[in-house]
N, C-alpha and C positions, 0 to 999 in steps of 0.2 A: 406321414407326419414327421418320424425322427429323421426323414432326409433331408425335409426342408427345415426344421429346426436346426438344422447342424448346417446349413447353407449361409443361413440367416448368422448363427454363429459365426462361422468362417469370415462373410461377411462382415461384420461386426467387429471382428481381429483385426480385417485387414484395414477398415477404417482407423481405427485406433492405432495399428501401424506409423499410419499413412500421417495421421494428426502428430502423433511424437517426434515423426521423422522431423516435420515442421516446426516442431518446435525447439527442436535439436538448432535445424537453419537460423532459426532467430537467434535462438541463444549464440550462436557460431557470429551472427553478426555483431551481437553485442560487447563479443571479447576482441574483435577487429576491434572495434571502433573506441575500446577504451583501452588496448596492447599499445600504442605509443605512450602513454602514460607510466608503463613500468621500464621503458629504455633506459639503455645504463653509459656511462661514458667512465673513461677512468680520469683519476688524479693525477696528478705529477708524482704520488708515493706509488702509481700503480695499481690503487684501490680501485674497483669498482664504486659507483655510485649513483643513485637515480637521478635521474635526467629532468629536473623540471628547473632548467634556467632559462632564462628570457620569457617564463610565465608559457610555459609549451602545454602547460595543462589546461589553460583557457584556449589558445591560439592552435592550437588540437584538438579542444572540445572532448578530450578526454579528461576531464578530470569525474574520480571519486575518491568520496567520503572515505573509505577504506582504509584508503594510502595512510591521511597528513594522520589521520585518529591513529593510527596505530603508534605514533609518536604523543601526538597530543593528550590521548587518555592513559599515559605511560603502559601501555601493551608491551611495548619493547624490553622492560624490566623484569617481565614475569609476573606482573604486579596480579593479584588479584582482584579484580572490579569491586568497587564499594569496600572493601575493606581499606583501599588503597585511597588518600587525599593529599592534594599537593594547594597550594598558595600563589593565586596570580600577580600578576605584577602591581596588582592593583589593590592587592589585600585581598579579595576574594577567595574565600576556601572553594574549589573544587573537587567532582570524584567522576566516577562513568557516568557520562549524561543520555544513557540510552536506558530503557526499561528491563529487565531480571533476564529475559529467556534471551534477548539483544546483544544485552553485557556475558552472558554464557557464551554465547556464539562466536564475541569476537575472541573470548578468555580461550575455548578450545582451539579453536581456528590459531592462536597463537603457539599452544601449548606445541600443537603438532605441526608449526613451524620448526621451532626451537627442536625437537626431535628430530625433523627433516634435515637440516642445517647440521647438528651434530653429530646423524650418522652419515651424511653423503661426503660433507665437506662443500656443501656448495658456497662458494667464494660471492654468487650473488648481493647487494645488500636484503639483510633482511626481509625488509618491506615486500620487497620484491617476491618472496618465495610465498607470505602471509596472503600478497592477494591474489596471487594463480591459485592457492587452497581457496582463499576465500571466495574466487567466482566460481571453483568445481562446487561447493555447496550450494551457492546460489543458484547456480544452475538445475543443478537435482530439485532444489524447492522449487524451484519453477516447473517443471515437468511434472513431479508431485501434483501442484497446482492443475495444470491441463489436464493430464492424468484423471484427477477427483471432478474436474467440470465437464469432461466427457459423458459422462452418466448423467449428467444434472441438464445436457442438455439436448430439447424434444429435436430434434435435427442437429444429429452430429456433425456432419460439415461446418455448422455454422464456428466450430471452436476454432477453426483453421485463421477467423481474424482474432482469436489471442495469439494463438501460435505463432504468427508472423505479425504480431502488430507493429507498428514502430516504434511504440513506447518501448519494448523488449530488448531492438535494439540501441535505444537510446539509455535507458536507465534497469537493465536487468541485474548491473555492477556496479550502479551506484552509490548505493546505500542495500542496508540490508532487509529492505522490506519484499523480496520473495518468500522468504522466512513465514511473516504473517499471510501473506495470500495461500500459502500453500494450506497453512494452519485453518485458515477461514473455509478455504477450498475446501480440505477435508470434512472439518465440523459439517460444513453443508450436507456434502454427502453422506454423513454416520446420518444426518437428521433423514435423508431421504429413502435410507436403509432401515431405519425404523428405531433406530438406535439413540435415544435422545442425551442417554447418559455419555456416551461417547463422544457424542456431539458436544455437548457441553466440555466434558475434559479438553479437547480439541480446540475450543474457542477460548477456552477459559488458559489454557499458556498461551493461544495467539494473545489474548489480550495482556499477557506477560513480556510481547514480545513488540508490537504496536496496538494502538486501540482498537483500533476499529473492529474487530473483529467481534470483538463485546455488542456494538450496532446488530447484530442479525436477532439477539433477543428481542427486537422492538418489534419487528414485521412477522415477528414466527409470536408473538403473542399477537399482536392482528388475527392472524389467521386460526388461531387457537380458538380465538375465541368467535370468532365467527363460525366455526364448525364446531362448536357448544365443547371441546376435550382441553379443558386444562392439563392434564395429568405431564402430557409431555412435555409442556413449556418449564411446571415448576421443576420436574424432573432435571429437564436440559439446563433451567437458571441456576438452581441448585449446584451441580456439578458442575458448572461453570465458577461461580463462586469458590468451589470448595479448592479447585483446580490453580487459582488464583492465588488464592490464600497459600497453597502450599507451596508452591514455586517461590513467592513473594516472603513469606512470614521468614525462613532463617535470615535473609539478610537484612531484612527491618529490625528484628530483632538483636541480630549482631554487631551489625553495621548501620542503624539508623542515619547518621549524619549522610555515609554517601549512597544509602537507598533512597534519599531522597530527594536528592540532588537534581533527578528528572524531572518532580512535580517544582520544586525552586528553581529552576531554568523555566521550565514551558511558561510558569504565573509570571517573574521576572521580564523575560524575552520583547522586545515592542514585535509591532508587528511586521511580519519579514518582507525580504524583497518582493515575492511573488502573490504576497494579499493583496488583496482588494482595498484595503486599507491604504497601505505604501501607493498604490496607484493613485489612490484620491487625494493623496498630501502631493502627490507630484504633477498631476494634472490641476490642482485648482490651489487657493490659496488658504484651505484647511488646516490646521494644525494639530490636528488627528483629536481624538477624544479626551486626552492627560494634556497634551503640550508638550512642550521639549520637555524630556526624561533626563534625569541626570543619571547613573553610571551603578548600575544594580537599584533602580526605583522602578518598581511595578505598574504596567502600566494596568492600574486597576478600574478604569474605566471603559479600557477597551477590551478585557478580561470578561467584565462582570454585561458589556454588550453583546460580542462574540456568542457568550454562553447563551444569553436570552433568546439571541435570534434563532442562533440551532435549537433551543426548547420550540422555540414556537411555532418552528419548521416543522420539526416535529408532527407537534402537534396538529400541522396540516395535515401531514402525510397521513396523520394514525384519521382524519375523518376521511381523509381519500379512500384509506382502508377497509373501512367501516363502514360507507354509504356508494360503493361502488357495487353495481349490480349484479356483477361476480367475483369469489371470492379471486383477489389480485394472485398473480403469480408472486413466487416469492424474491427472486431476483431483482422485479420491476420496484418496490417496496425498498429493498435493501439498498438499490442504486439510487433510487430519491433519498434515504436516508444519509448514505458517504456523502452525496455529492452536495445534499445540504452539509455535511459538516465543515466540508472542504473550502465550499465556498461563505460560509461564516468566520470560517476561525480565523484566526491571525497567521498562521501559518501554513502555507501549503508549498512544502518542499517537490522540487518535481518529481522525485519516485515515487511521492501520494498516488501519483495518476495511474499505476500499478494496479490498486487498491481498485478502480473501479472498471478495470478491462475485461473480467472473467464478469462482472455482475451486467459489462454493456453487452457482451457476446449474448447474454444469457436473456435476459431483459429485450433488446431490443435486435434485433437479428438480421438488422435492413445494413448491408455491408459499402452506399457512398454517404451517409449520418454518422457513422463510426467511423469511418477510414478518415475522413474530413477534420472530424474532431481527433482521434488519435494521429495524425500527420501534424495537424495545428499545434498539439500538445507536444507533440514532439520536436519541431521546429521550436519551439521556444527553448530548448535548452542554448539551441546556437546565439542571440540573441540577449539570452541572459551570461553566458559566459565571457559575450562579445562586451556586455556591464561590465565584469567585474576586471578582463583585460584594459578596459577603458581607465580605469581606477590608476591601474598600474602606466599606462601608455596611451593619452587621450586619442594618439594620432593611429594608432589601430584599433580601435576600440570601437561599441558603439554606444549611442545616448542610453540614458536611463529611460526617456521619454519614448523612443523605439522597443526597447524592450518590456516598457508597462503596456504600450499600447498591444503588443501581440498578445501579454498577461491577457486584461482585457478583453479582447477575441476570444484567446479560452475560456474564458469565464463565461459570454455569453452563448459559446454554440453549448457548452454543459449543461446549460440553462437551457438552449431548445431543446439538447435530446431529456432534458429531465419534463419536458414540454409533452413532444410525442410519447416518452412513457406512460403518464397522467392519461393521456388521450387514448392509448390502450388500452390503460386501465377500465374506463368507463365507457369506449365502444371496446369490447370484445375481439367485436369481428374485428377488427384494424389491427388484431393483435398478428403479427406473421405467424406467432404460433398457432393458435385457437384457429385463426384461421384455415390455417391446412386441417382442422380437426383433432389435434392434438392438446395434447395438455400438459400439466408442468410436471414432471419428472423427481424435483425437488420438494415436492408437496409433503411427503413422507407421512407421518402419522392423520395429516389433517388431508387427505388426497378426496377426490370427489365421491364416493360412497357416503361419506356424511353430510349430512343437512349442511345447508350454506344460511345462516343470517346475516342478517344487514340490520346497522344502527338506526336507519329509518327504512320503514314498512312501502316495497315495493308497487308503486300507483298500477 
């Protein structure tokens, strides 16, 4: 018995090896393909300088958010986030427009710049040094990430399409939401270790850090209470909130004007390039829900729909929940829930699509329904950057109309797999997991030794 337990082990290692190695290749890919974006050329003074003239950060398809913010949220000053407010051109008070654990990330990421810089002597332009730290972090919370969804899922192999997906290599540096999936990733895990209060802490700075992560309370109360044990949900909400609070409350406190600045951007904002929204003013003769906005007016009709339709999504989900003839995995739950949010709200930047890669591995584990959709989602970055080159130079560029129409495509295969998830859900056996006999891994406290109910009484 302890020769085959220790086989199975070894086993086991080398699988997890074998997963990180690959995840390493993705990440390896993702720093190819956004490295033109930090090239340098000099001045006539002999200075170094980065290299984005003639728009080479579109017409490269390297561009990230990283770079211009490191100028634009005054990073380059030393500034401390929220403490620090400047004045647009426009009269608008500004401060860091990312959320507490976000604005920490890029404030150290900085700090140990400016350290780097003043002990090597590196002559680089700054920026330059801020985002090779910045994607080694990013990198790590992504492995993190894999890492915490290796456990979580009943067939290891299946993580190998996070590891290599293409969303990885398209948006792993783009923005800094590896950060929160990592966070998410782990909370999941502490939950499936039995651990709820960890879990909660775990979620409760992810959601300091992007939202979503806050979303897993909704499906882990489903299941809670389907297998009759509150104790762990209040447990894990509890300390998710408490987790919150405390990341958040010094700078609210100290700095109220620019802690707030995130929730005044997101309500302000209309809705962006890549909604569904934008799509529908551009395909038909709509004038979106407000009409023409004039220049910081809220668009509060599209605000106050956004939110309804994600409550009511919801509120699909939680009877899917509820009247599904066994208790849902928890992944399948979580991905209906993002992928409603994603596709209600006014904004979905394309490293959202991040957010729902670990929960499609996990959820649904049929590898040409994913590749499909992760290739789609990923090709749209070339397309929309090909936009915003257009802006700048019509004659290489391309339409707005090309690039909503692939929007669009994403929008609806996310809508089939949230299709065949549903269909999972309530045939069982169609599930690739259950069906090999296995079960969810992630179940943690509410795992199948306890009673299973259902909102309505099985015929």
């Amino acid at each position: 018995m302890s020769t085959m337990t220790s086989r199975l082990a070894d086993r086991g290692l080398r699988v997890w090896l074998v997963l990180m190695l690959l995840a390493g290749v993705g990440l390896a890919g993702g720093w190819i393909a956004k490295a033109p974006c930090v090239d340098t050329y000099r001045l006539a003074s002999g200075q170094e300088a980065l290299d984005w003239r003639d728009a080479r950060q579109y017409s490269l398809h390297c561009y990230s958010d990283t770079i211009p913010l490191y100028g634009v949220d005054h990073l380059q000053d030393g500034s401390l986030p929220y403490k620090t407010t400047w004045t647009d051109a426009d009269g608008t008070v500004r401060a860091m427009e990312y959320p507490v654990v976000t604005g920490l990330l890029q404030y150290g990421v900085m700090k140990v710049t400016k350290a780097w810089v003043a002990t090597t002597g590196d002559t680089r332009p700054e920026v330059v040094v801020y985002f090779t730290i910045m994607a080694i972090v990013l990198a790590v919370s992504w492995l993190v990430a894999v890492a915490c969804t290796i456990p979580l899922a009943a067939k290891k192999w299946h993580v190998a399409l996070m590891a290599l997906s293409p969303l990885v290599f398209v948006h792993a540096f783009t923005n800094f939401d590896t950060l929160a999936v990592a966070l998410c990733s782990g909370g999941m895990l502490a939950w499936a270790r039995r651990r709820p209060v960890l879990a909660g802490l775990l979620l409760g700075v992810g959601a300091a850090a992007k939202l979503y992560p806050l979303f897993v309370l909704g499906p882990l109360l489903i299941l809670c209470w389907r297998s009759g044990t509150m104790r762990p949900w209040v447990r894990a909400t509890l300390a998710t909130a408490a987790a919150w609070v405390v990341v958040n409350a010094p700078f609210a406190l100290l700095y109220p004007r620019g802690w707030w600045e995130f929730f005044r951007l997101n309500s302000t904002r209309p809705a962006d390039h890549d909604s569904i929204y934008n799509a529908l003013t551009t395909f038909t003769s709509w004038q979106g829900f407000d009409g023409p906005l004039y220049s910081g007016q809220s668009p509060e009709k599209l605000n106050a729909f956004s939110l309804i339709a994600f409550l009511v999504l919801c509120l699909v989900i939680g009877v899917i929940g509820l009247t599904a003839p066994r208790r849902p995995r928890l992944a399948s739950l979580l991905f209906l829930v993002v992928a409603a949010f994603l596709l209600t709200n006014k904004v979905w930047s394309p490293q959202y699509s991040l957010w729902l890669v670990p929960l499609a591995v996990l959820a649904l584990p049929r590898v040409i329904p994913l590749l499909i959709w992760m290739g789609l989602d990923a090709y749209l970055w070339y397309p929309r950057l090909g936009y915003f080159l257009g802006l700048q130079d019509p004659a290489r560029g391309n339409s707005s109309e090309y690039f909503l129409t692939v929007v669009v495509l994403r929008d609806l295969i996310v809508v089939v797999i949230c299709a065949m998830i549903v269909h999972t859900i309530y045939r069982p056996e169609a599930d690739p997991v259950r069906r090999a006999g296995l079960d969810d891994p992630a179940f943690g406290p509410v795992d199948d030794h306890l009673p299973d109910r259902r909102l309505l009484p099985q015929r």
